[in-house]
N, C-alpha and C positions, 0 to 999 in steps of 0.2 A: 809764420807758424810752422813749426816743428811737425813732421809725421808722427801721426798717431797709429802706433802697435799694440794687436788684441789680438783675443781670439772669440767668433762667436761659432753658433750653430744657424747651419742652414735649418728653415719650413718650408715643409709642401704644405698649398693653401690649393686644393683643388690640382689645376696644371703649374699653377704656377710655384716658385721656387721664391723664397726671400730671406732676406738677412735681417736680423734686426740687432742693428750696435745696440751693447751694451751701455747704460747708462752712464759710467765713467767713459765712455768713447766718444759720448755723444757729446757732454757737455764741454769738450774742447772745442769743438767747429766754432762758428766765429758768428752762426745764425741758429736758433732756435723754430726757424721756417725752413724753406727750403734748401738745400745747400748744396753744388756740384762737387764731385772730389774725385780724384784720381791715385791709381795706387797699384796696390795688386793683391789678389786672394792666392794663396798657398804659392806664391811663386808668377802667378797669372796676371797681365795687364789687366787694367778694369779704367775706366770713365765710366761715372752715375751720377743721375741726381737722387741727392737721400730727401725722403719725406720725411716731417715732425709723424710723429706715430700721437699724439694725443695724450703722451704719458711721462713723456720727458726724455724721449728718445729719438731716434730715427730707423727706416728700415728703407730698403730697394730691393726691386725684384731682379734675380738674377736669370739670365738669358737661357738655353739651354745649353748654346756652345760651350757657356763657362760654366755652368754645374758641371757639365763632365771633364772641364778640363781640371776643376777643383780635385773631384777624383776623390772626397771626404763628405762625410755629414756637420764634421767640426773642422772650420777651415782659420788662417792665418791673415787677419789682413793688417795691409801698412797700407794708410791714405791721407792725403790732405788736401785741404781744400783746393779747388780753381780759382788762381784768382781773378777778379771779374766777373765771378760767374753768379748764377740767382741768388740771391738772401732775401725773403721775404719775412 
């Protein structure tokens, strides 16, 4: 599977930070459950597992280290899958 290039907007949800791929980002990944991917936001390594969000998408909460190393509210990511990794 080819890396998948987007761009989304980070949410504060209380303390917490999350991304939620867009719908065209989401429906490449290779599971519609859960799915690991590795990559990088604005230039930043990243490992995550993305959750199904319930809508036909996925989201992951982003740590603190990496919101500030994003350093944007609209950030750059390139990822793809793990392979081996959860599909549920």
């Amino acid at each position: 599977m080819s890396t998948n290039r987007f761009e989304a907007k980070l949410f504060n949800i209380g303390s917490w930070t999350i991304l939620r791929l867009p719908k065209g980002a989401s429906v490449k990944l290779p599971s519609r459950g859960m799915a690991m991917v590795k990559g990088t936001i604005n230039g930043n390594n990243l490992q995550a597992p993305l959750e199904p969000d319930g809508k036909g998408s996925h989201w992951f909460r982003i740590d603190k280290t990496l919101r500030k190393a994003a350093g944007a509210d609209t950030v750059m990511l390139e990822i793809e899958p793990v392979k081996g990794s959860l599909a549920k």
